[in-house]
C-alpha positions as CSV (number, residue, x, y, z in Angstrom):
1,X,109.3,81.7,-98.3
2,X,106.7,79.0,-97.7
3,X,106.2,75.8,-96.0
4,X,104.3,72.9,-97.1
5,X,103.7,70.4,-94.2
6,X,102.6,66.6,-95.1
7,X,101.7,64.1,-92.4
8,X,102.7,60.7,-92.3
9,X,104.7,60.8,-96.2
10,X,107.7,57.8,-96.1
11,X,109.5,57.6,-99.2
12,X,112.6,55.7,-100.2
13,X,115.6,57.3,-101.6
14,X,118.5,55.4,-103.5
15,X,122.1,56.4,-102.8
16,X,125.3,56.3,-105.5
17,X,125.7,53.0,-104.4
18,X,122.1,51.5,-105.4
19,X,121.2,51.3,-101.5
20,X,117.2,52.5,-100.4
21,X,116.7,54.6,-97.5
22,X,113.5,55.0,-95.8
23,X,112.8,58.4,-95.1
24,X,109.7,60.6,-93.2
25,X,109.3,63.7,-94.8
26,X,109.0,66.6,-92.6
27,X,108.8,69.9,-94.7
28,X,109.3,71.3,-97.7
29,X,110.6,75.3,-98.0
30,X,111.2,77.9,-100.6
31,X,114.4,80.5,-99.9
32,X,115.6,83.0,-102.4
33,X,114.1,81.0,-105.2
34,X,115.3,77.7,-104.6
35,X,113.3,74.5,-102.8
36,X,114.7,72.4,-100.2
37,X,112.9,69.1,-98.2
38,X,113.4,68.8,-94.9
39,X,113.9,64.2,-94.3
40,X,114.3,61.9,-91.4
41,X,115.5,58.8,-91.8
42,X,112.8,55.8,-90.5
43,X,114.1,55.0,-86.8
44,X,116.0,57.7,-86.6
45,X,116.0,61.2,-84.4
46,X,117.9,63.3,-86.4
47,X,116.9,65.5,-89.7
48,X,118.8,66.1,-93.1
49,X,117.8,69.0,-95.4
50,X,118.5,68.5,-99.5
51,X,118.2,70.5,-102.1
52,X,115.3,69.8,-104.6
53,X,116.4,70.6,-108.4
54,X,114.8,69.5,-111.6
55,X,116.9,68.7,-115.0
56,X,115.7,69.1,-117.8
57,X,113.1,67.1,-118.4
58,X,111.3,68.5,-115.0
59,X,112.1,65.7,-113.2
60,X,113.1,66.6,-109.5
61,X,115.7,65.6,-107.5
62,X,117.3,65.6,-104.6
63,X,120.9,66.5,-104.0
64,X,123.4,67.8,-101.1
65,X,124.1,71.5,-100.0
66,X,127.7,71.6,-100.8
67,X,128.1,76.1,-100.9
68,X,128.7,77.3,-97.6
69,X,126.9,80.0,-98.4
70,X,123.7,78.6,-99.1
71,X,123.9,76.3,-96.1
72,X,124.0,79.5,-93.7
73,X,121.7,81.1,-94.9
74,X,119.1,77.7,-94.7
75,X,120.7,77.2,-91.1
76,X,119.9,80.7,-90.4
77,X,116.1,80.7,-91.5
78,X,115.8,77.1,-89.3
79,X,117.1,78.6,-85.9
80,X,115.0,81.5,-86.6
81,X,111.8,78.9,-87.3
82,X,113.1,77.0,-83.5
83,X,113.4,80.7,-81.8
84,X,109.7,81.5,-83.1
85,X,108.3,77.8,-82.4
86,X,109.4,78.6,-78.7
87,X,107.5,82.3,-78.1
């Protein structure tokens, strides 16, 4: 697992329907294999995680956690991040 942390890094993101987003990013993480950004939208408190994937060209992308699964165990590794921020 490892953490990349970037300061002040705003992209914009474009939705299915062809609308931007502003976003901050806040972190980027490796877990069993697989990379994932943590994003806050401008103006806004709270924080989405996406998956990061690449096609076949090696383009990346971002794209919604959608296995139960997978979004435990992410869920789990964050609280356990909070519970160590706070020692």
């Amino acid at each position: 697992m490892t953490f990349e942390r970037e300061e002040d890094v705003q992209l914009v993101l474009e939705d299915e329907e062809g609308q931007e987003h502003e976003f901050i990013f806040i972190d980027r993480f490796e877990l069993d294999d697989e990379e994932y950004v943590i994003l806050q939208p401008v103006g806004e408190d709270e924080q989405y995680i996406f998956k990061l994937s690449r096609d076949e060209d090696g383009e990346e992308y971002l794209s919604e956690i959608e296995d139960e699964e997978e979004w435990e165990r992410i869920a789990d590794l964050c609280r356990e991040l909070i519970l160590n921020e706070d020692l």
